[in-house]
Structures are given as C-alpha cells and as structure tokens.
N, CA, C and O atoms as a GROMACS GRO file, in nm:
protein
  244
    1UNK      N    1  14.331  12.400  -1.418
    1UNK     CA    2  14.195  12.439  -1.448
    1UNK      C    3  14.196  12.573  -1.521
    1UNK      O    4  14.248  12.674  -1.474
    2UNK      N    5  14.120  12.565  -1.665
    2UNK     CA    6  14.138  12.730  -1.721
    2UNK      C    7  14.066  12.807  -1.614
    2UNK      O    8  14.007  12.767  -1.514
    3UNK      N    9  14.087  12.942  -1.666
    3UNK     CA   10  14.020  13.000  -1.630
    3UNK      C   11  13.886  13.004  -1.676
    3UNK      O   12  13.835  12.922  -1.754
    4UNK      N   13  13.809  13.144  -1.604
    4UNK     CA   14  13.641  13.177  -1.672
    4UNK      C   15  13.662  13.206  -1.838
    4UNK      O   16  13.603  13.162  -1.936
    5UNK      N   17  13.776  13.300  -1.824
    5UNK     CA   18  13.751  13.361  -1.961
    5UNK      C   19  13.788  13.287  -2.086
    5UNK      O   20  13.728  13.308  -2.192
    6UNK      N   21  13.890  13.196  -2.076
    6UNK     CA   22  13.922  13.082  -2.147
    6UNK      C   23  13.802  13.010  -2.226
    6UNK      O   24  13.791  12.985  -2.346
    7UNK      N   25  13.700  12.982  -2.094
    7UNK     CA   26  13.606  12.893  -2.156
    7UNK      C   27  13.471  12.979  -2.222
    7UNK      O   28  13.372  12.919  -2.261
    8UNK      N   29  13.481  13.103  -2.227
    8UNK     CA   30  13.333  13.197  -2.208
    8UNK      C   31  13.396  13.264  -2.308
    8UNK      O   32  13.440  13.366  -2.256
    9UNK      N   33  13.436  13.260  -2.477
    9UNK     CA   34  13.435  13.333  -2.558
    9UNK      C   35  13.347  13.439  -2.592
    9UNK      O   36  13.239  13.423  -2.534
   10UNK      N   37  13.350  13.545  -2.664
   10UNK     CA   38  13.248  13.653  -2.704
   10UNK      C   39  13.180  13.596  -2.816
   10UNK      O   40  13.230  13.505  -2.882
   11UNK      N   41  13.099  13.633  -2.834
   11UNK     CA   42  13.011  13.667  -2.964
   11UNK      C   43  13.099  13.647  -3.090
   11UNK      O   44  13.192  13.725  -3.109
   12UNK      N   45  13.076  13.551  -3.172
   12UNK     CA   46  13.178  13.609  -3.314
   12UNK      C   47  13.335  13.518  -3.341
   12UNK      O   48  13.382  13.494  -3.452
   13UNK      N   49  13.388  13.484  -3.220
   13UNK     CA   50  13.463  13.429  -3.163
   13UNK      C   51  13.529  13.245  -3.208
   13UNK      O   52  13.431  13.188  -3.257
   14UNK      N   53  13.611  13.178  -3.208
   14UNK     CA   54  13.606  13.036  -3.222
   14UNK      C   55  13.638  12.987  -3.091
   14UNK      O   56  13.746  13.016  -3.040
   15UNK      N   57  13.556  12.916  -3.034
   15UNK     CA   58  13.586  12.834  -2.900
   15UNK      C   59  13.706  12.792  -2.887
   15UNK      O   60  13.770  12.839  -2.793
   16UNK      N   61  13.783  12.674  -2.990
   16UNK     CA   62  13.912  12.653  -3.003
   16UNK      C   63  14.005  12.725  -2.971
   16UNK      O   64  14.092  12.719  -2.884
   17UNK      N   65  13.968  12.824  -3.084
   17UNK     CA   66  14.101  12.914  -3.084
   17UNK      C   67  14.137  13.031  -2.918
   17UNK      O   68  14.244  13.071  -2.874
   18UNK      N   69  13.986  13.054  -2.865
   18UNK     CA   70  13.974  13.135  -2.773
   18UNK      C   71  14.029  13.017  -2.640
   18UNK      O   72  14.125  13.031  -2.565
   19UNK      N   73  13.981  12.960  -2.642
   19UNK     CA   74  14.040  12.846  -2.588
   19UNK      C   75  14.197  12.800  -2.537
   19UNK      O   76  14.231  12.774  -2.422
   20UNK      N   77  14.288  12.800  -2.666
   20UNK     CA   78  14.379  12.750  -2.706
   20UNK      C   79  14.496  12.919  -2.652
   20UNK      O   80  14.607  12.923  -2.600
   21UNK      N   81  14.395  13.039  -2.700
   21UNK     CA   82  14.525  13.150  -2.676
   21UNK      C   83  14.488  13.184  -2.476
   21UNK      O   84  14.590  13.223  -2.420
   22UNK      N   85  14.382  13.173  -2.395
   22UNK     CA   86  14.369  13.196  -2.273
   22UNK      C   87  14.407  13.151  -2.210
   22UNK      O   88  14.463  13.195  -2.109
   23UNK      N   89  14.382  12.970  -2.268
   23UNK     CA   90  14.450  12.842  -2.164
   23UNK      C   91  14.513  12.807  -2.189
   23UNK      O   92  14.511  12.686  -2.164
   24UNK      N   93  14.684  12.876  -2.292
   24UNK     CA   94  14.766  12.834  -2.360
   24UNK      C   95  14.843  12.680  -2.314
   24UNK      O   96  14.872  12.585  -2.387
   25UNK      N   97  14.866  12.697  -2.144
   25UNK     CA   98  14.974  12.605  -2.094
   25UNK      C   99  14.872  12.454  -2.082
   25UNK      O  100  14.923  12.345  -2.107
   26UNK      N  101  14.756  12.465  -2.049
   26UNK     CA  102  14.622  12.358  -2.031
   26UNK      C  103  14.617  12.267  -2.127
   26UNK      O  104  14.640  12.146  -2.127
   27UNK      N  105  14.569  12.373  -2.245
   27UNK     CA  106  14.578  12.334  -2.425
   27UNK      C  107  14.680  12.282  -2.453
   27UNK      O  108  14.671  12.172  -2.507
   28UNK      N  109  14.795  12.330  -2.432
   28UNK     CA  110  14.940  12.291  -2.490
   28UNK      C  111  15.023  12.172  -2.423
   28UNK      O  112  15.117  12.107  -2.468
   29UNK      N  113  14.968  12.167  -2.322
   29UNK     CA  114  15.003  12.049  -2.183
   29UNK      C  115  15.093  11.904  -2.293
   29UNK      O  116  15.204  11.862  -2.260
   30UNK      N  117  15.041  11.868  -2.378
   30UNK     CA  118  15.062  11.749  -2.425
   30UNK      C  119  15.212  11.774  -2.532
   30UNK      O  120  15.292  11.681  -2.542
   31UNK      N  121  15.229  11.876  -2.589
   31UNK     CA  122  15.332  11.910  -2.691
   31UNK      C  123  15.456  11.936  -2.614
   31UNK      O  124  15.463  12.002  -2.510
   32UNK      N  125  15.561  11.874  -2.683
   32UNK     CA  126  15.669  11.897  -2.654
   32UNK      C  127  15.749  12.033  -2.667
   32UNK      O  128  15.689  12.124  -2.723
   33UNK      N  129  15.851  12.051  -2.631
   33UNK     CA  130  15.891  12.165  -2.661
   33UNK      C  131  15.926  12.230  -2.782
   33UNK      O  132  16.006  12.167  -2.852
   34UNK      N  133  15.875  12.374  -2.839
   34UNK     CA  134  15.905  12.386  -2.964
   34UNK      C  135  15.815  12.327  -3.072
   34UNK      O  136  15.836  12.340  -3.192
   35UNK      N  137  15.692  12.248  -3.009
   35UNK     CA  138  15.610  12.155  -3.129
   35UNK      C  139  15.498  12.237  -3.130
   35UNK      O  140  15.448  12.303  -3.039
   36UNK      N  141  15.460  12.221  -3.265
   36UNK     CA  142  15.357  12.306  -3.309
   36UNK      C  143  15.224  12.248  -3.257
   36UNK      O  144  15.245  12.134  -3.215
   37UNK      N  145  15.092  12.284  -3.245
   37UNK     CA  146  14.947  12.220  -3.199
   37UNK      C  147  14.914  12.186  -3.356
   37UNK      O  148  14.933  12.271  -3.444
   38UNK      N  149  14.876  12.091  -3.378
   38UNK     CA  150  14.804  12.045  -3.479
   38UNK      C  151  14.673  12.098  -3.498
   38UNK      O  152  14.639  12.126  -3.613
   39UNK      N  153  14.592  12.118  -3.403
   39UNK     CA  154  14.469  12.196  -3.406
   39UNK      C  155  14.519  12.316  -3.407
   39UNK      O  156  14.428  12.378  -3.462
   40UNK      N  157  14.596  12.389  -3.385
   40UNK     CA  158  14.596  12.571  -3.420
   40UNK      C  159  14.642  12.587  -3.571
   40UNK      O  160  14.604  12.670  -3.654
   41UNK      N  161  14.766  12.449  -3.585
   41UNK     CA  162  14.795  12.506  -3.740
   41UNK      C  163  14.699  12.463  -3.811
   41UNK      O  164  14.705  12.522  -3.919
   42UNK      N  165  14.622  12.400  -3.808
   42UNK     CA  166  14.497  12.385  -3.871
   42UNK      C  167  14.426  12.451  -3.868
   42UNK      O  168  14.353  12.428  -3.965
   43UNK      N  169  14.387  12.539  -3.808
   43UNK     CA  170  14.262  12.672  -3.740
   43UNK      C  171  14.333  12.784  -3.877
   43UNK      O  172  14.266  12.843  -3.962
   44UNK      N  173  14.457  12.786  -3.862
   44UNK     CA  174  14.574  12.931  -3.921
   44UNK      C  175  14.535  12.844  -4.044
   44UNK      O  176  14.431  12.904  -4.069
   45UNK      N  177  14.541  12.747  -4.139
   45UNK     CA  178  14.551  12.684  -4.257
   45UNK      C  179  14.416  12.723  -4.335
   45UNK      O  180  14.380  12.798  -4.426
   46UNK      N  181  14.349  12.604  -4.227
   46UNK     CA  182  14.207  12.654  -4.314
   46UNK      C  183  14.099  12.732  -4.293
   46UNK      O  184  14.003  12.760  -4.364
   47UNK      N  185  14.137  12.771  -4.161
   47UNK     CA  186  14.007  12.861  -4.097
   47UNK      C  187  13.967  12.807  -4.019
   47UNK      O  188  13.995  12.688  -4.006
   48UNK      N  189  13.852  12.894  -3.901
   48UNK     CA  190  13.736  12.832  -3.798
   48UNK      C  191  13.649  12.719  -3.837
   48UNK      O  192  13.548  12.759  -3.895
   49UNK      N  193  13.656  12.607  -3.826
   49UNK     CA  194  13.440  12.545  -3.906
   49UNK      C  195  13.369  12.618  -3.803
   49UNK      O  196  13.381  12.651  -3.685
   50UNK      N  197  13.290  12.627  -3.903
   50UNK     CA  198  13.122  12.709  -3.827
   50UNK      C  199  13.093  12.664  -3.706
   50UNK      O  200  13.052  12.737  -3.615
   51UNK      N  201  13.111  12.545  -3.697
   51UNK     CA  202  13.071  12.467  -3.579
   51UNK      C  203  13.108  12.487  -3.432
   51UNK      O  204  13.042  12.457  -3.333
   52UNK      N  205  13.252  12.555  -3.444
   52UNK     CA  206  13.267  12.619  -3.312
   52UNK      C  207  13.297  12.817  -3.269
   52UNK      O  208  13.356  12.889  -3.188
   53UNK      N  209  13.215  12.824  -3.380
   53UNK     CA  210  13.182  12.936  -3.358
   53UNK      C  211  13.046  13.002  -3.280
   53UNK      O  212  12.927  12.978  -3.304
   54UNK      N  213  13.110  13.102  -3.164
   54UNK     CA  214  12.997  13.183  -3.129
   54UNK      C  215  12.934  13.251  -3.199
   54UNK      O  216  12.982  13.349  -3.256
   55UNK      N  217  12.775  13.204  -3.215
   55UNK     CA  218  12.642  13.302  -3.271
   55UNK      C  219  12.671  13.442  -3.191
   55UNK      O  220  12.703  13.472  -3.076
   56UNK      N  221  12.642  13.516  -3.325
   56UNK     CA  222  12.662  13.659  -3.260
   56UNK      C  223  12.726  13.720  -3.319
   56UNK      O  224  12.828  13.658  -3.352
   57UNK      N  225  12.720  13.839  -3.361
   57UNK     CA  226  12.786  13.961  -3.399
   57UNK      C  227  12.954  13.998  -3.335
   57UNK      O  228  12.987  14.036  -3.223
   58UNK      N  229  13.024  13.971  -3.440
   58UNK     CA  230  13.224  14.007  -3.370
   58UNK      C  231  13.166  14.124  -3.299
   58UNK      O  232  13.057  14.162  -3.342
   59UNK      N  233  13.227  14.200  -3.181
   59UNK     CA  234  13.243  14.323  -3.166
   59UNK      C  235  13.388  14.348  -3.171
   59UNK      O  236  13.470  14.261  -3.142
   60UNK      N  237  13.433  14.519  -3.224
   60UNK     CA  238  13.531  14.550  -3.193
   60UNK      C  239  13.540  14.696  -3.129
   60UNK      O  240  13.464  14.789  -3.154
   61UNK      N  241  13.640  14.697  -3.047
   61UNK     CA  242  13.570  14.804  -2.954
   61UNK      C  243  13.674  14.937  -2.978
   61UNK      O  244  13.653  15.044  -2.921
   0.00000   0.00000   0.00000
C-alpha cells in the first residue's frame, strides 16, 4: 500500500511521475530486474500530458 504522500502530489506536480518516484517498489512491482518503466521513459521523452497534472502553482521553496 503507498503511502499518503505518494498519492497526494503538490500543486504543479505530475501524479504519475509523483507517484512512480514515492511508491517506487508498488509502481515498479511488475518489471523485471534492470527493466526500464515504459511509463517513466515516456514521461522523460515527451513530457507530463496536462491531464495528470496538479492545478496550481509549482512551489519551490
């Protein structure tokens, strides 16, 4: 089970990706050893879609 923070990105943020670096072992559960995620190298290739992005202003602190 992720955790809170896994699933509760900030503001600004991609669900996926926030997702994918908190709940690394959850997310990654299915890949073998050494295998890349098809959804992250895709995230790194072409970017976030809008679609799972948090409304809201990035902060950086």
């Amino acid at each position: 089970m992720p955790n809170d923070k896994a699933t509760n990105p900030p503001a600004g943020e991609c669900r996926q990706c926030w997702y994918h670096a908190y709940a690394s072992r959850q997310a990654h559960a299915h890949l073998g050893p050494r295998e890349d995620c098809p959804e992250c190298v895709d995230h790194m290739v072409r970017g976030c879609p809008a679609h799972l992005m948090v409304p809201g202003k990035r902060r950086w602190f």
